[in-house]
N, C-alpha and C positions, 0 to 999 in steps of 0.2 A: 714142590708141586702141591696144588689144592685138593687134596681127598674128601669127596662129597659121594658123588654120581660114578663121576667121570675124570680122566685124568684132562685137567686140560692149562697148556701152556703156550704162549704166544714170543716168538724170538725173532729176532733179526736175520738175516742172512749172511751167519758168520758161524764159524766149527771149529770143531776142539781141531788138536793135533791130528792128523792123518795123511794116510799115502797121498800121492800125487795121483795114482788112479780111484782110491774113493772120489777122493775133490773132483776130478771127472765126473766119474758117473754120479754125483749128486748134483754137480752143475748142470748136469744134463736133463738129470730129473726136476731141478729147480726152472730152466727155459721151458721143458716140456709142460711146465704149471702154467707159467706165465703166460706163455702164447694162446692156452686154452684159455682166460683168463682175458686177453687182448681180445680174441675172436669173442668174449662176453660181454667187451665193453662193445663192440661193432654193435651188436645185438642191441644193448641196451647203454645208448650215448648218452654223456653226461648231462650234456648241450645240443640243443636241438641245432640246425645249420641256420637258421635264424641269428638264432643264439651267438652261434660262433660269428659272423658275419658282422653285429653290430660289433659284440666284443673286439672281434680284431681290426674294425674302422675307429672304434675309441680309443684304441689302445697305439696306433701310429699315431691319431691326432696330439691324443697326451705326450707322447715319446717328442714329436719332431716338436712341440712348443717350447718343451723343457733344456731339447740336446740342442736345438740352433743352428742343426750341420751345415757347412759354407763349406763353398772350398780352397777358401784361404783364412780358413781358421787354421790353429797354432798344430793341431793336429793335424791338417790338411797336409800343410805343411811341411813336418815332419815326413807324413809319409812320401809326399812327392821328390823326396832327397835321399830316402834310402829303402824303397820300394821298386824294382826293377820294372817297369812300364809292361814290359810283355806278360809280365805275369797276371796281369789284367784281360790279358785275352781268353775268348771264349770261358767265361764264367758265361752259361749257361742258368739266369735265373728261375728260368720254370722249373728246375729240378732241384731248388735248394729256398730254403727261408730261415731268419733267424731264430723262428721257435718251431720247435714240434705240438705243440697245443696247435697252433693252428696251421695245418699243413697243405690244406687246399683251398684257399682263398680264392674269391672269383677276380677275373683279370682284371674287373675296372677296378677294383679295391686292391690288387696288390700294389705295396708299396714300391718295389722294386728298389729295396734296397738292403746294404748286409753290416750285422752287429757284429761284433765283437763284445762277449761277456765276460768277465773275472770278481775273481772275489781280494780283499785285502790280507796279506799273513801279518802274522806276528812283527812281522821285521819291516813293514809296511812295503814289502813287494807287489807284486801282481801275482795271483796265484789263483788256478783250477780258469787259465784260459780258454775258453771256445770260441768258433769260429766255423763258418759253413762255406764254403764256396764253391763246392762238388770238387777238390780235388786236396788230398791230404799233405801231400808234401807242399803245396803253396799253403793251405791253412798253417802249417809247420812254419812257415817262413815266415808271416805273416804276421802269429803270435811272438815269434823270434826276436823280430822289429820293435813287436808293438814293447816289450817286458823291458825295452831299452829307453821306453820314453818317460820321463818325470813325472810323476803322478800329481804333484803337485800342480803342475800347469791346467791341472782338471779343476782345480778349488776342488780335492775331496777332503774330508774334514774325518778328525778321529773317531767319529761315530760312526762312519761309512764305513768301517770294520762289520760290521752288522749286518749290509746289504749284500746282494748282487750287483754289479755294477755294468752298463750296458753305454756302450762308444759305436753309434753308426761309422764305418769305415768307408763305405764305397754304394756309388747308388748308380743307374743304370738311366742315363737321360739322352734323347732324341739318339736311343739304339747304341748309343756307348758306353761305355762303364768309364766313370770317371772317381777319382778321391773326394768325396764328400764327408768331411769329418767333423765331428762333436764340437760346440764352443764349452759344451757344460756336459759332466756325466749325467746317468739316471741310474738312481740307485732306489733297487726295489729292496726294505727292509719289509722279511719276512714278520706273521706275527709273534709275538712273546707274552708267554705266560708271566704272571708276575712273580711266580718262583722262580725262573727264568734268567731274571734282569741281569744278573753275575754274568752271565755271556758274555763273550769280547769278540768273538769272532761270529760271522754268519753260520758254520754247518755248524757249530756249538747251539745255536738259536733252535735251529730245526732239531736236532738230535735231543734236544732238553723238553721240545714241545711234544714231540711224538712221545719220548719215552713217558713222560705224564701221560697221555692219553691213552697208553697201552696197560700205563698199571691201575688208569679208572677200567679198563675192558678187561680186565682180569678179573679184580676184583668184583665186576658188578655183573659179569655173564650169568645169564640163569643156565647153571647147570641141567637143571629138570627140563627148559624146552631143550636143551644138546641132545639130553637123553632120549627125548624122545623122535628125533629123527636118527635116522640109519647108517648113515655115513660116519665112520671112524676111522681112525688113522690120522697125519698130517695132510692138513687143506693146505692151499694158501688163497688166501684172499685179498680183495684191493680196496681198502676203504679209500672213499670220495666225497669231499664234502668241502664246503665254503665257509673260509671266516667271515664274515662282514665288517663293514665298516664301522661298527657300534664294536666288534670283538667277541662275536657270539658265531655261534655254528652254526649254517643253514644249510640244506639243498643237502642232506645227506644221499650218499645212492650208493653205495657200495656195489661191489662184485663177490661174490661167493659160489661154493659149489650147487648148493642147493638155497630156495627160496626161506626156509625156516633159518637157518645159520645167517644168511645177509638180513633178514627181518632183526634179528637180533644180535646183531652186531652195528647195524645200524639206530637201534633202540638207543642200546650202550652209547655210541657216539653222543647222540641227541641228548645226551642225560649229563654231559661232561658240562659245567659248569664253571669252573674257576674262571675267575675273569681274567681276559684276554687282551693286550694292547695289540688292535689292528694291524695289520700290515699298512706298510705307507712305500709309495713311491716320491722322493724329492719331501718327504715331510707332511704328503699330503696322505689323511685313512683311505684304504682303498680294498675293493674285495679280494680276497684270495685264494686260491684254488687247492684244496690242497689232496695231493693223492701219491700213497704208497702201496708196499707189498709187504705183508707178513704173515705169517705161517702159524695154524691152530692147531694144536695135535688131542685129537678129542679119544678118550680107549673106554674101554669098560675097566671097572677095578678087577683085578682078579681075584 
């Protein structure tokens, strides 16, 4: 730890050895952060409903150019031969969408339709499946299917290790849910730092990116303003900010307990520098959102 001022250290959400009731009650006090935290972001949104609206009208336009869904592409297909038909009933789309970024979309712009995301392993499986359909034992089933189909038949290429990968499965036309599946993946690669490039896998990209950016926010916090606000103890805070397509940090806005600590933790961000390879979806730069949670623990020296 840095002795200056103030003790102050920034970690993950991970703990040494302990009971099974510590790990509770700190899980407990780690949600009871968050959600205060969540009701901060309500307050003070990233994106105005504008904002959200265009984004999430561009970002179907981009996806259905790229993915091609038919429903008798090769995926379609697949699923219509080992997808049980009933299990299509009553998906209920006003209560489910592919992403949680954008969760309320106005009706003439919802797409009505449902993704399927995974990332590539090691062994080039499918791995860290999602799926929304408001009902978990069909999501279960669903994933089940999908982990059996040849990845290959997507053209995904060995760099696609690096991305998110996203397959519309099922879209909702003239009031019924029918299989409309992918001709082509979309793989969103997150950005990377150029210390970075060693990556092979996506959460490798992101865990390599953040931890650089937390050891510039360590090192460049001004102890002196910490100290002079009142609050000590461990925070946790949500930093919020955009790469751009150039590879540069904009639109910082973090979340904090108090306006002094987010002023300056948001400074720090802005001040990160090393150059950045954009995020790209399909190959193309493109912006990206990026937002976590991590914990400041600010004390007096004794």
């Amino acid at each position: 730890m840095k002795q200056i001022l103030l003790f102050v250290t920034i970690i993950s959400f991970h703990f040494t050895v302990i009971t099974q009731s510590q790990k509770d009650s700190l899980n407990k006090v780690v949600q009871k952060r968050i959600k205060d935290i969540k009701q901060s972001q309500s307050d003070n949104p990233y994106y105005t409903k504008e904002e959200k609206r265009e984004g999430y009208a561009k970002e179907v336009t981009t996806f259905q150019a790229l993915a091609q869904p038919t429903e008798d592409s090769d995926l379609a297909n697949y699923f219509k031969i080992y997808l049980e038909k009933k299990l299509l009933q009553n998906i209920d789309f006003s209560t489910i969408g592919w992403s949680s970024f954008y969760k309320h979309p106005s009706k003439n712009a919802y797409s009505y339709t449902i993704r399927l995301t995974f990332e590539i392993s090691k062994t080039n499986k499918a791995t860290n499946c999602r799926i929304n359909t408001g009902n978990k034992e069909r999501d279960r089933k669903i994933i089940e299917i999908f982990k059996k189909y040849p990845l290959e038949k997507l053209g995904l290429k060995e760099s696609d290790k690096l991305g998110k990968i996203s397959v519309q499965l099922f879209a909702k036309e003239d009031k019924n849910v029918i299989i409309k599946a992918n001709k082509f993946a979309v793989v969103d690669t997150p950005p990377i730092l150029k210390d970075c490039e060693n990556a092979e896998l996506y959460w490798q990209i992101n865990k390599c990116l953040y931890d650089k950016l937390y050891e510039h926010i360590l090192k460049n916090l001004s102890l002196k303003t910490l100290n002079n606000q009142e609050l000590r103890g461990e925070v946790i805070f949500n930093p919020r900010f955009t790469i751009n397509e150039e590879g540069k940090i904009v639109h910082v806005n973090s979340i904090a307990p108090n306006q002094i600590i987010k002023d300056e933790i948001d400074r720090v961000i802005q001040s990160f520098s090393q150059v950045i390879i954009p995020g790209k979806r399909n190959g193309n730069p493109q912006n990206t959102y990026c937002d976590t949670y991590r914990s400041l623990t600010i004390e007096n020296i004794k």
